[in-house]
C-alpha positions as CSV (number, residue, x, y, z in Angstrom):
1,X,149.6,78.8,101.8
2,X,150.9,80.8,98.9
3,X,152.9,83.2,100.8
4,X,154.1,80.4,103.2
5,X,155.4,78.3,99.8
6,X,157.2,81.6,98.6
7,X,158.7,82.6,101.5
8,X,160.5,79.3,101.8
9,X,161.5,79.3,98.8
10,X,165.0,80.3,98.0
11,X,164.8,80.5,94.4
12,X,162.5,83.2,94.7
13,X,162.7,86.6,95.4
14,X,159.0,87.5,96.2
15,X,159.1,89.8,99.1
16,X,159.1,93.1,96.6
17,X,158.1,91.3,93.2
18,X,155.0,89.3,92.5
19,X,152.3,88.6,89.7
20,X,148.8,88.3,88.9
21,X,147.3,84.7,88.1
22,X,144.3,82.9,87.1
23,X,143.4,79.5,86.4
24,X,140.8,77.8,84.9
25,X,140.0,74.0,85.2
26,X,137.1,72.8,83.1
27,X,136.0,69.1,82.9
28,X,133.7,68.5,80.4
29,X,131.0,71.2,80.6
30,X,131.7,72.2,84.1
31,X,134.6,75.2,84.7
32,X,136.6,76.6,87.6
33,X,137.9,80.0,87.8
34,X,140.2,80.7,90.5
35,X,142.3,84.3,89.8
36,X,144.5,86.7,92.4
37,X,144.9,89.7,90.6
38,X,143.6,91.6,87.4
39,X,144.0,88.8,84.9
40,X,140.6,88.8,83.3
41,X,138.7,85.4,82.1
42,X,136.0,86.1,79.5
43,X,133.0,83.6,77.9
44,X,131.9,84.5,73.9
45,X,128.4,83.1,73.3
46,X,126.1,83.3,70.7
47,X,122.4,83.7,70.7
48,X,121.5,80.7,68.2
49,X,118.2,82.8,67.4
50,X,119.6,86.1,66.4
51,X,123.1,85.1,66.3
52,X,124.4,88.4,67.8
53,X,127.3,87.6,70.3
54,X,127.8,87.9,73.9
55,X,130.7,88.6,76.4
56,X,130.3,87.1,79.9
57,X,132.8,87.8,82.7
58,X,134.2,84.5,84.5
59,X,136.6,86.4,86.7
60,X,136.5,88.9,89.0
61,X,139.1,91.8,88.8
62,X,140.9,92.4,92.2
63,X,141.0,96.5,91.9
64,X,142.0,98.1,95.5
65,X,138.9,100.6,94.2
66,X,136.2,97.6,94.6
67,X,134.6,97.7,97.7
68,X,135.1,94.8,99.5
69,X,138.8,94.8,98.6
70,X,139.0,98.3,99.8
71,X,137.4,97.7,102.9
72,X,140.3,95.1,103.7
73,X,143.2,97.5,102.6
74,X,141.8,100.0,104.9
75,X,141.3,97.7,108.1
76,X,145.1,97.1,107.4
77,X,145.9,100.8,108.2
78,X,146.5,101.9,104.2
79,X,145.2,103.9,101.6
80,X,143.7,103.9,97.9
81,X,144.8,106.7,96.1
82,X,141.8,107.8,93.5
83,X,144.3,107.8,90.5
84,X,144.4,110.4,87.5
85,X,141.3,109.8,85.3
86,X,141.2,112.9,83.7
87,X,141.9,111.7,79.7
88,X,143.5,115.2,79.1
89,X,146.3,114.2,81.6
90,X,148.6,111.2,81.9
91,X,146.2,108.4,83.0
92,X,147.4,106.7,86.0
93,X,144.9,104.0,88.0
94,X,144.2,103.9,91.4
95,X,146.7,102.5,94.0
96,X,147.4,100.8,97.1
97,X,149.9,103.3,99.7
98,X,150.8,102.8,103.1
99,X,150.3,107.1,103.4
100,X,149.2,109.3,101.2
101,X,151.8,111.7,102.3
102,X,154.9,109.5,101.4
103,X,154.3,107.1,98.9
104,X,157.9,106.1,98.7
105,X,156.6,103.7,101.3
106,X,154.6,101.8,98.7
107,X,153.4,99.6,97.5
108,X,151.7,101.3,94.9
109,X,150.6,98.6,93.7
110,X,147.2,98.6,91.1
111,X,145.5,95.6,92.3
112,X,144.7,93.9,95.7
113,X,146.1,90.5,94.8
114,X,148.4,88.6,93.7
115,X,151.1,86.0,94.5
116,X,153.9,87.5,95.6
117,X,154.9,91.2,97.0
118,X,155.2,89.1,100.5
119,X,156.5,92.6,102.2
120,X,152.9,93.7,101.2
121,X,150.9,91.6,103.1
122,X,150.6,94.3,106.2
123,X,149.1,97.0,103.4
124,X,146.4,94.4,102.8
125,X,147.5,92.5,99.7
126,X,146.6,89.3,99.3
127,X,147.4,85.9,97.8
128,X,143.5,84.4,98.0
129,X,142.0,84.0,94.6
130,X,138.5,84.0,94.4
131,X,137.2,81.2,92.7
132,X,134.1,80.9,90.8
133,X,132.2,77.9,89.5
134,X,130.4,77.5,85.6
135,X,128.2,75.7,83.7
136,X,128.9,76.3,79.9
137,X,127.1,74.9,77.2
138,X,129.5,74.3,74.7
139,X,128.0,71.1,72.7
140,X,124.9,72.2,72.8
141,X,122.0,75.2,73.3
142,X,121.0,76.1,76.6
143,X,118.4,78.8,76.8
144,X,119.2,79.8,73.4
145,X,122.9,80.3,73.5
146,X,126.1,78.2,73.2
147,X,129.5,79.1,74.5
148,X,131.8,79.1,71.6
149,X,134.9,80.3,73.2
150,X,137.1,82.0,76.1
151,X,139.5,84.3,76.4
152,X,142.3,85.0,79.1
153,X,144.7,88.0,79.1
154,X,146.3,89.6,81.5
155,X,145.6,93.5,82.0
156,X,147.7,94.7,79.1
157,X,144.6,93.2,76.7
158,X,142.0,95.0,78.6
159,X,143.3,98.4,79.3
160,X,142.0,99.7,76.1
161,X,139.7,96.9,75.2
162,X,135.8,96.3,76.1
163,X,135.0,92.5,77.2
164,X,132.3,92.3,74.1
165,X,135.1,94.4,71.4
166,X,137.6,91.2,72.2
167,X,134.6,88.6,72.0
168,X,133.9,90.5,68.3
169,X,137.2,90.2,67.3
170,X,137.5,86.6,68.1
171,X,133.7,85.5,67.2
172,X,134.9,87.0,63.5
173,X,137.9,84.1,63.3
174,X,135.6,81.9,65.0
175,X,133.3,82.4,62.1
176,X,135.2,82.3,59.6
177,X,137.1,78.6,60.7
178,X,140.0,80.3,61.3
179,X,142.4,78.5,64.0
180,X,142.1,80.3,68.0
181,X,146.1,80.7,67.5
182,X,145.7,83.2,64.7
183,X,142.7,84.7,66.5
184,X,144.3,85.1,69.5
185,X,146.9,86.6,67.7
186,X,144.9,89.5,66.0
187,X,143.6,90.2,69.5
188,X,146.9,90.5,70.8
189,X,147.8,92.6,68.0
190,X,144.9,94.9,68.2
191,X,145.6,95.5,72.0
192,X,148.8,96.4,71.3
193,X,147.8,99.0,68.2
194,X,145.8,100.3,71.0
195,X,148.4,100.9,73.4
196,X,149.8,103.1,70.8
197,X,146.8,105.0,69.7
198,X,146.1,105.8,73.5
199,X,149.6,106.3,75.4
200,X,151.9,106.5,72.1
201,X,155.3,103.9,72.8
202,X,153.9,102.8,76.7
203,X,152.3,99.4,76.9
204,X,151.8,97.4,79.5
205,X,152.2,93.1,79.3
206,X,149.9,91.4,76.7
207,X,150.0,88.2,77.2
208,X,146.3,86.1,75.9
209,X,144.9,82.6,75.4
210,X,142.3,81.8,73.3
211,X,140.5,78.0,73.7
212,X,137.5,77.3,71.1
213,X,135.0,75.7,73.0
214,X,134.2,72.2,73.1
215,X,138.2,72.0,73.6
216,X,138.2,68.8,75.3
217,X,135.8,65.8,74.9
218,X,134.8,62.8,76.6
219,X,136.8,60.8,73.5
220,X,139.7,63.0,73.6
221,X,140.0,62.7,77.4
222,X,139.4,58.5,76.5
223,X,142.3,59.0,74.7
224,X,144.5,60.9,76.5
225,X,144.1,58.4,79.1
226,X,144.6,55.2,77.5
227,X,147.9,56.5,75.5
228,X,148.3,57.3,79.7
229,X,147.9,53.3,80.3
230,X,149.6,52.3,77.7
231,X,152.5,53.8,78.3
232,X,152.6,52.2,81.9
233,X,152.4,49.0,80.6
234,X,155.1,49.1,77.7
């Protein structure tokens, strides 16, 4: 497994360091989301009828606050500390302690998974993903909608940032023909502007795809392919 691959590994140091993934494979209109962590995966549609937009969540956030994933931390023997949510104080989320009354023992750590963080493992952190399956409907209508796009970013984007405010913000560029580099972008950017507005010079990582939907075809993957072939035979 993960943790078995890491461990063995001498090139990596992962028994106090680790990091959230997700991956998505999609083959023609059919997409796999497998993330470990609180990397976040999210579908922009649009009603063809009304044309108001839609966000739809392809991931599922590993928070040590979410039932099932508390339910494993505390069969492990630790704890979930509630956090600060009080806005008039210094926000701080909830976290993962091996006891309450001396958290220097870690691992304070604000998710469940992730790869990595091997000396974890006995707090109940884990490497699993959870994998989920799609259908999109990118080249045509289904039901009245069409997938026009998704976005991934890591938990920096959505600290401050609704699922459907990001899907706005990209829909706009979408709209407008403008390319998903520059859109991602201008989400990136706006994450970041509110970072500042929230928590003044503190950020955490904003890191973001953005794929316009359909982004591969049967002819492009014909294509891709054959320049595959020929490049065997020459």
């Amino acid at each position: 497994g993960t943790h078995t691959f890491l461990a063995l590994n001498p090139a990596i140091d992962a028994t106090q360091s680790g990091a959230c993934a997700l991956a998505l494979l999609l083959h023609g209109d059919r997409l796999w989301v497998a993330g470990a962590g609180d990397c976040r995966a999210v579908l922009g549609a649009v009603n063809e009828k009304t044309g108001e937009l839609s966000a739809i969540r392809l991931s599922l956030d590993h928070k040590p606050t979410d039932p099932d994933e508390l339910a494993r931390i505390t069969a492990a023997g630790a704890v979930v500390w509630e956090g600060v949510a009080d806005p008039k104080e210094r926000y701080e989320p909830p976290r993962v302690y091996r006891d309450l009354q001396n958290r220097q023992l870690g691992p304070g750590l604000a998710m469940s998974r992730c790869l990595g963080d091997l000396d974890d493992s006995d707090a109940g952190i884990s490497p699993t993903p959870t994998v989920r399956y799609w259908d999109l409907c990118s080249d045509g209508v289904r039901n009245g909608r069409r997938d026009l796009f998704i976005i991934i970013a890591s938990d920096g984007v959505w600290e401050h940032l609704q699922d459907h405010e990001a899907v706005e913000l990209i829909g706009r560029f979408h709209a407008a023909g403008q390319s998903a580099r520059v859109a991602c972008t201008n989400l990136m950017a706006h994450a970041a502007l509110r970072w500042r507005r929230e928590e003044g010079n503190y950020r955490d990582d904003i890191t973001a795809i953005c794929a316009y939907l359909p982004c591969v075809t049967e002819q492009s993957e014909m294509a891709t392919l054959e320049a595959a072939l020929g490049a065997e035979k020459s």
